[in-house]
N, C-alpha and C positions, 0 to 999 in steps of 0.2 A: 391399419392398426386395428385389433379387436379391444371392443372393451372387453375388462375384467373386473370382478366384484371386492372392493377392500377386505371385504368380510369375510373373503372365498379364497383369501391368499396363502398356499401351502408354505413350510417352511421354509423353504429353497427361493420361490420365489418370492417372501419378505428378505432374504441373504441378500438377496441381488438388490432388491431395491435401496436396502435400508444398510448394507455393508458394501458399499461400491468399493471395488478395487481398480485401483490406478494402471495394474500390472506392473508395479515398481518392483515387489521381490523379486521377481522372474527373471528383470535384468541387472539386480544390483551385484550379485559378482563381478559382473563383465563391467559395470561402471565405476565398481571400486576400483579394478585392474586400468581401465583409463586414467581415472584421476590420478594414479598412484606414476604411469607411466609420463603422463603433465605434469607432476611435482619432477620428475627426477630428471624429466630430458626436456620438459622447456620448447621453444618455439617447433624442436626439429620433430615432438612427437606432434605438435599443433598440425605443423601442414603434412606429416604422415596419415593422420587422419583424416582430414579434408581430402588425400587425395583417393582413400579407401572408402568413408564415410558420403562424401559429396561430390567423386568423381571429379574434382579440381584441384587444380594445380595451386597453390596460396603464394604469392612470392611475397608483395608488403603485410605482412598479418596487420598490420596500424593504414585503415582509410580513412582517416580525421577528415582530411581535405577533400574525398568525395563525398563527406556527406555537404559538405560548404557548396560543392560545386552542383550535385544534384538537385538542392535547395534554389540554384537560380535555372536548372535545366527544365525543371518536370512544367506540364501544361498549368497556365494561371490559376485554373479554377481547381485543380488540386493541391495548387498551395496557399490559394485561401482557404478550401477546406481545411487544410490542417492547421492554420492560422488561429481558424476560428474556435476551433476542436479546443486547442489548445489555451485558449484564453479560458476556456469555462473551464478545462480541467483548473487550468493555475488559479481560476478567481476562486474555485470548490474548495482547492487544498489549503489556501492564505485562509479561509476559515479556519481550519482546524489548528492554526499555530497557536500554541498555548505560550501564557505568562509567564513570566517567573513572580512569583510572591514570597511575602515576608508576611507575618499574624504574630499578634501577642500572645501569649497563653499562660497568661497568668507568670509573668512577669518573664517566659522561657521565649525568647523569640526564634520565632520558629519557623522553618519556608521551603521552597521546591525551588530549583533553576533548573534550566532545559538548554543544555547543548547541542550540536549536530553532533554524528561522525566526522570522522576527516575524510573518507572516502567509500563508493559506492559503486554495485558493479548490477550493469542492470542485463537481462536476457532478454531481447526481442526478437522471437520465434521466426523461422523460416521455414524451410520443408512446402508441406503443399499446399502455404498459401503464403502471403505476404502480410507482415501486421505490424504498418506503420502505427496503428492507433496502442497498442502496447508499448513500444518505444514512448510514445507520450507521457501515459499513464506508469511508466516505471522512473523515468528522468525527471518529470517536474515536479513529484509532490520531496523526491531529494533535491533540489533544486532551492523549493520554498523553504522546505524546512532549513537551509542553510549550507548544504552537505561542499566542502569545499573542492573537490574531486570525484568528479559522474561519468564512469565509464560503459561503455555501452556495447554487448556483445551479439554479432547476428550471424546466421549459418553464410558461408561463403557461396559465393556463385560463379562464372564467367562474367556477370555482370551483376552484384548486390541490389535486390530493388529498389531504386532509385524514392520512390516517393515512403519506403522505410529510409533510408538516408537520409532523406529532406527532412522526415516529423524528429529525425535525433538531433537534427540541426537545430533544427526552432525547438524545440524541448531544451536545447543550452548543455546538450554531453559537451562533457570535456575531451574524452578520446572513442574513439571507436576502433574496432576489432572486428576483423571477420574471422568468426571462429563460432562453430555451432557445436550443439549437443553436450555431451556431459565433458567433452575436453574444456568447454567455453566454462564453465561452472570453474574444473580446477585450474584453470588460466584464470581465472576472475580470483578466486580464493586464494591461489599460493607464489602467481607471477611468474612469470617468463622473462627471456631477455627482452622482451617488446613490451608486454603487459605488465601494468601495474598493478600487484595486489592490494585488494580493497577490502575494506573490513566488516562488508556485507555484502551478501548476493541477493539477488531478488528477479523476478519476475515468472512469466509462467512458461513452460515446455512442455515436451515429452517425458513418454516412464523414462528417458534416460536423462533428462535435466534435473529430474524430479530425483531419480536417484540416486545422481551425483551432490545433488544438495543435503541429501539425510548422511552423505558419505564425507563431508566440507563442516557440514555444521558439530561445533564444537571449537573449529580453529576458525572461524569467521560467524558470522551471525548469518540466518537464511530470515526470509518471510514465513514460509511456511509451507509443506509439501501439496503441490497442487496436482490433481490430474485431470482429464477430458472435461471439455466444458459440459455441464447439465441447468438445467432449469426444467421448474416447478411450477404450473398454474392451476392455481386455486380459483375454481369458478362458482357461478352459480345460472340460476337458468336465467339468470338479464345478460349474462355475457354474450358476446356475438362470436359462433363458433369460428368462422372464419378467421378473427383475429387470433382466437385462443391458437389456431391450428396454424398460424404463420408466427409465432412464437416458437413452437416447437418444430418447425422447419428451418425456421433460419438458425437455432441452437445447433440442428442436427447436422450441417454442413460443416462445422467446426471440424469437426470428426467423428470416426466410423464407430468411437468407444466413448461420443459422448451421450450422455444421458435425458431424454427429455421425456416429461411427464406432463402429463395435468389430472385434475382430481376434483372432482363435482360432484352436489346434490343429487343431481335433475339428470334422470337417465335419457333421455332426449337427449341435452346438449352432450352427452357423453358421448353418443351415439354418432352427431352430428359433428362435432369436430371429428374423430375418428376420416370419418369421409373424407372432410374437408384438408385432413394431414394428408390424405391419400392422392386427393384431387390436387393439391398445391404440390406436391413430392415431386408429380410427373414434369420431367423436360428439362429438372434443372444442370446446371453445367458440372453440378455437385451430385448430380444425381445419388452414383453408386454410395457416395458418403453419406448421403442423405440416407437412403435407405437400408445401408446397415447400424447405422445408430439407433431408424425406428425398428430394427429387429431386437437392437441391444435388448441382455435379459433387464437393463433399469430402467427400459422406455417403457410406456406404455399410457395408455388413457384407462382412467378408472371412476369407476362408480362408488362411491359412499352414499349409506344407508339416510347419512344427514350433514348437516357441514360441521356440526362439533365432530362427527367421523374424521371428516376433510381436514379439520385444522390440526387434530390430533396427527394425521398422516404426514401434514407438511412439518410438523415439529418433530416427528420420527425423521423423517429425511431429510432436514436441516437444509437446503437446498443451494448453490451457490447461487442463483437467479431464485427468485421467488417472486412473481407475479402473479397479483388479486385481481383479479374481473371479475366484479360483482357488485352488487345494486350498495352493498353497504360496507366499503372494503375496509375502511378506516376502523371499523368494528373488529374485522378479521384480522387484523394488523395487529391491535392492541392483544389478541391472545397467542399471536405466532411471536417467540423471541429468539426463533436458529435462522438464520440465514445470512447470507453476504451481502448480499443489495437485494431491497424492494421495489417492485415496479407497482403502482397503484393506478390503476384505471384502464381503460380503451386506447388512451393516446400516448402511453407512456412504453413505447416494444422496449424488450431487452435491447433491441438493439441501440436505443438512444443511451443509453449505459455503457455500451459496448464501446463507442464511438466520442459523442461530444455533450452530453447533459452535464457532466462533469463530475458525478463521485465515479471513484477509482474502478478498472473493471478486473484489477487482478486479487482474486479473491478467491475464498476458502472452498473444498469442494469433498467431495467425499466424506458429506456427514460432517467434517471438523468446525462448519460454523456456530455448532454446538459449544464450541470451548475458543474462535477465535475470528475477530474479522480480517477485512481486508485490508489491503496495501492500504499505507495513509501517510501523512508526514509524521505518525508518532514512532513511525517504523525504523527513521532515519533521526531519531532525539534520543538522549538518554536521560537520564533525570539523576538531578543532585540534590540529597536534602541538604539543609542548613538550618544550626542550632546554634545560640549565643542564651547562656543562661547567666544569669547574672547571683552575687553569691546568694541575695535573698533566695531566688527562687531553687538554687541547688538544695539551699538549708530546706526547703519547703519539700520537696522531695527526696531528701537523703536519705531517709531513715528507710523508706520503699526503696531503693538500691541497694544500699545495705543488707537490707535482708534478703533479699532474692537473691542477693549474688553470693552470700552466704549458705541460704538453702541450694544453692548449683554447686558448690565445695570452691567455688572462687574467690578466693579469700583478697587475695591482687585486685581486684574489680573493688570490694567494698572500701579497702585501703584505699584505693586512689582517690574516694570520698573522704574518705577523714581525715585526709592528709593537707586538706583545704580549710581546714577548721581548726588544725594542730596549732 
């Protein structure tokens, strides 16, 4: 990778960085036309695609029972790993379950309740790679939150990966499906003779899961349009390039269109990861993926003039990983507020995020954590106000409804005030 100068960046190359495209428009004709073809014909266009899309034959589209069975098959020490993955996720996400409350308000009692959904359809990606650890992080924070129905959708195979099977198990889905890509999205959203339609989809995929969910949302709830993993490290010259440049190698495996940067003071260390991305790239079994993601036009290592540069860059790029290495990161922290998850220090890789530290790792990417986070159990709540006014306090406020609903020509609104005092 070459360094390049923040200060030096032409138009085109700010576009790429700072407007990452998913390449979702490109294929949302062709994804509309699937999801349209899974609303209308149901299981028989499912395994027509599986056998055009993933070269298999689908005969049960519903494997509940092998994920039960993969869960006592796969070697011990991968099913304690996912064991243990999973307890930090579910102990991470039992934090964020909110109260319901009640408050006085001057005599208006006043409050929020939080329901679940009734049902939930999660995506756990296949293709070319296997990612039990997504099944976790889509199934249990609907799980905690309460969601009474979690179904779980994963690209078919000759043989499903067995240790994504096992993590759906122990995540507690209620059904599974083999069924991948944007058909899986409109099988989740509108139901099959096999699938149950669920009243949200979630998780993360390709431009085509991605653009069957902008093509769903409206008759179901999405999370939120995701594409190629990226991440962002914000350095400074204490950081150890080595670590900074195995950050952005293990992003860049993900895929060939994910995006990986870093961005530093200290042209040294700029200089010196650079190397070190080049020296860690060689041999890997991801090689070729590796190394078109560090061609991608949003990869790159860069130099800023100073770290107010730096931090101003990462809050332009909003970044879905944002990792600080730097002598005083907690300082950098408090003026960065775009990203999806922070990683803080030397010992904290994206990949412990990725994996079992336990906040959620399916989250906002292409600049949207500007305007939204990630997966979380609020995802799977909806919220209820509740109002009991009693007649003092209505009389203490009426005269202010009355008029406003007046000045709107609502004449019915201020009436149904006065008609309580008649």
């Amino acid at each position: 990778m070459n360094v390049r100068t923040v200060a030096d960046l032409g138009p085109d190359e700010r576009a790429a960085l700072f407007d990452r495209d998913a390449g979702v428009e490109a294929v949302r004709e062709d994804a509309r036309d699937i999801v349209a073809q899974v609303r209308d014909e149901g299981d028989a266009a499912l395994r027509r695609f599986a056998s055009e899309f993933d070269d298999v034959e689908v005969g049960n589209v519903e494997i509940t029972d092998a994920a039960e069975r993969a869960y006592e098959e796969i070697d011990d020490d991968v099913r304690t790993a996912i064991e243990d993955a999973a307890e930090n996720v579910r102990a991470f996400h039992e934090r964020q379950v909110p109260e319901d409350w009640r408050a006085d308000f001057e005599g208006r009692e006043l409050g929020r309740r939080y329901r679940p959904l009734s049902s939930a359809g999660v995506y756990a990606p296949g293709g070319t790679a296997a990612y039990p650890s997504s099944a976790l992080m889509g199934v249990l924070p609907a799980k905690v939150a309460g969601v009474d129905h979690v179904a779980v959708a994963t690209p078919p195979a000759e043989e499903v990966n067995p240790v994504t099977l096992a993590a759906i198990h122990v995540a507690g889905a209620d059904a599974v499906y083999q069924v991948g890509g944007a058909q899986a999205v409109a099988a989740l959203a509108y139901g099959t003779e096999t699938v149950t339609a669920t009243d949200i989809v979630v998780g993360p995929g390709n431009r085509w899961v991605t653009a069957a969910k902008a093509e769903v949302r409206g008759d179901v709830a999405i999370d939120f349009l995701a594409g190629p993993s990226e991440v962002l490290v914000v350095a400074d010259g204490a950081a150890d390039p080595d670590l900074v440049a195995a950050d952005l190698v293990a992003q860049a495996e993900h895929d060939e269109n994910a995006s990986v940067v870093a961005v530093t003071d200290d042209e040294a260390t700029a200089e010196a990861v650079a190397a070190a991305v080049e020296e860690q790239a060689e041999g890997r079994e991801r090689e070729a993926i590796v190394r078109a993601a560090l061609d991608n036009d949003a990869s790159g290592v860069f130099h800023a003039r100073s770290m107010s540069e730096a931090v101003l860059f990462a809050e332009e790029y909003a970044a879905e990983h944002l990792s600080i290495q730097a002598a005083d990161d907690e300082a950098l922290l408090d003026r960065i507020d775009s990203a999806g998850s922070v990683f803080l220090g030397p010992y904290s890789p994206v990949a412990a995020g990725d994996y079992a530290a336990g906040p959620n790792h399916v989250l906002p990417t292409g600049g949207s954590a500007r305007v939204t986070g990630g997966l979380s159990v609020d995802t799977f709540l909806r919220s209820t106000t509740v109002q009991r006014l009693s007649e003092e306090s209505l009389a203490d406020i009426g005269e202010t409804i009355t008029t406003l609903a007046e000045a709107e020509g609502l004449e019915a609104h201020a009436e149904s005030v006065r008609k309580r005092f008649d």
